[in-house]
C-alpha positions as CSV (number, residue, x, y, z in Angstrom):
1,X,34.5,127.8,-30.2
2,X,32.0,125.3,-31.7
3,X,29.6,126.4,-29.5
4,X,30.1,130.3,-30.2
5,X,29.8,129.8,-33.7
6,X,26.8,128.5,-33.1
7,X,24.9,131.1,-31.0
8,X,26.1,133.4,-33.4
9,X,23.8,131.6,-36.4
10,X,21.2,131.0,-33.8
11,X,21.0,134.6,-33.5
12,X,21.5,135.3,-37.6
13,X,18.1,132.7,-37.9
14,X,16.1,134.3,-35.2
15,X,16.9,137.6,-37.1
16,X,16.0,136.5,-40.6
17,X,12.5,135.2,-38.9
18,X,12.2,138.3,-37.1
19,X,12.9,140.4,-40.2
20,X,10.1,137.8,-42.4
21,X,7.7,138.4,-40.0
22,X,7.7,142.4,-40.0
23,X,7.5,142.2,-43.4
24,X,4.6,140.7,-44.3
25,X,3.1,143.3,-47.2
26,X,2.3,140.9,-50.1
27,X,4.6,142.3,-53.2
28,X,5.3,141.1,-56.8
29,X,8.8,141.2,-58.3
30,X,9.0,141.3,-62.3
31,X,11.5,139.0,-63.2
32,X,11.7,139.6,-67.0
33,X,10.3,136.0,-68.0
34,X,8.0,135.5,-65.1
35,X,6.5,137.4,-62.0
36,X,6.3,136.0,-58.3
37,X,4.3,136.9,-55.6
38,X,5.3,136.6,-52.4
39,X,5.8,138.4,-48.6
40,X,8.2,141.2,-48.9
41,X,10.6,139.7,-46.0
42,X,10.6,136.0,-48.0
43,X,11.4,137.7,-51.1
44,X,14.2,139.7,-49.5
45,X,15.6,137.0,-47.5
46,X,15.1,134.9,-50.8
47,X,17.5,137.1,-52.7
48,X,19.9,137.7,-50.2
49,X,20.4,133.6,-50.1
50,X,20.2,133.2,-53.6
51,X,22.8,136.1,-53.8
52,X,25.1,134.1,-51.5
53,X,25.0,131.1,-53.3
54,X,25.9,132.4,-56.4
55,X,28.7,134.4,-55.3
56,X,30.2,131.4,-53.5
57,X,30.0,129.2,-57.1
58,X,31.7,132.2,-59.0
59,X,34.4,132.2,-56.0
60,X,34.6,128.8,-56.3
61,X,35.1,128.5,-60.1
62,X,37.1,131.8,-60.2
63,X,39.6,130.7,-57.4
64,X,39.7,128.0,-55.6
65,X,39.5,125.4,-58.2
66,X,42.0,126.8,-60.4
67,X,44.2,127.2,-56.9
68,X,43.6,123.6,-56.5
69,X,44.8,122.6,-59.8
70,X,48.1,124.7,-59.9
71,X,48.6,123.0,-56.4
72,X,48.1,119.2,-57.3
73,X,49.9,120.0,-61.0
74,X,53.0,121.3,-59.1
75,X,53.5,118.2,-57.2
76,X,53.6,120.1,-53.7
77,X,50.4,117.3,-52.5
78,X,53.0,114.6,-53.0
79,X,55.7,116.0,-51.3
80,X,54.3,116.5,-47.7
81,X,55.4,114.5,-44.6
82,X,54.6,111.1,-44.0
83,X,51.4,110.4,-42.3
84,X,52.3,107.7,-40.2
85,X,55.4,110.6,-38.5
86,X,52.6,112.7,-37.7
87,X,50.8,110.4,-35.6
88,X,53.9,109.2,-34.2
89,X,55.0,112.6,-33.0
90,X,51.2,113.4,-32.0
91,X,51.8,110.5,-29.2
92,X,54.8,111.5,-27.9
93,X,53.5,115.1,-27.4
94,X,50.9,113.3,-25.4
């Protein structure tokens, strides 16, 4: 599975190079404050990351850690099974 996973990003990268090198027309993007210049397909692959990034922070902070804190504030962490019964019963299954 490890190893399919990883073609499949191998094959996302060689994409995202393929696409930055088509796209070389040199554009400028007005950012309000400041301008950059750059290659259309770095730009675009730019913004897509950047994009990415940010929406896995606001996920993050929107979900997960308030998840997380309703799960370790209801006390369910501390009431899971002993450690030391799970790696007894993973060498008997052995």
């Amino acid at each position: 599975m490890r190893l399919i996973k990883s073609l499949i990003a191998l094959c996302f990268v060689v994409l995202g190079v393929v696409f930055g090198a088509l796209n070389m027309q040199r554009v400028t993007v007005d950012l309000w404050f400041d301008r950059v210049e750059g290659q259309l397909g770095l730009i675009l692959l730019s913004a897509v990351l950047l994009g990415a990034f940010i929406g896995g922070l606001v996920v993050t902070a929107g979900v997960v850690w308030p998840l997380r804190r309703r799960f370790l504030r209801s006390g369910a962490a501390d009431s899971g099974p002993d450690p030391r019964e799970l790696s007894s019963d993973r060498e008997t299954r052995r």
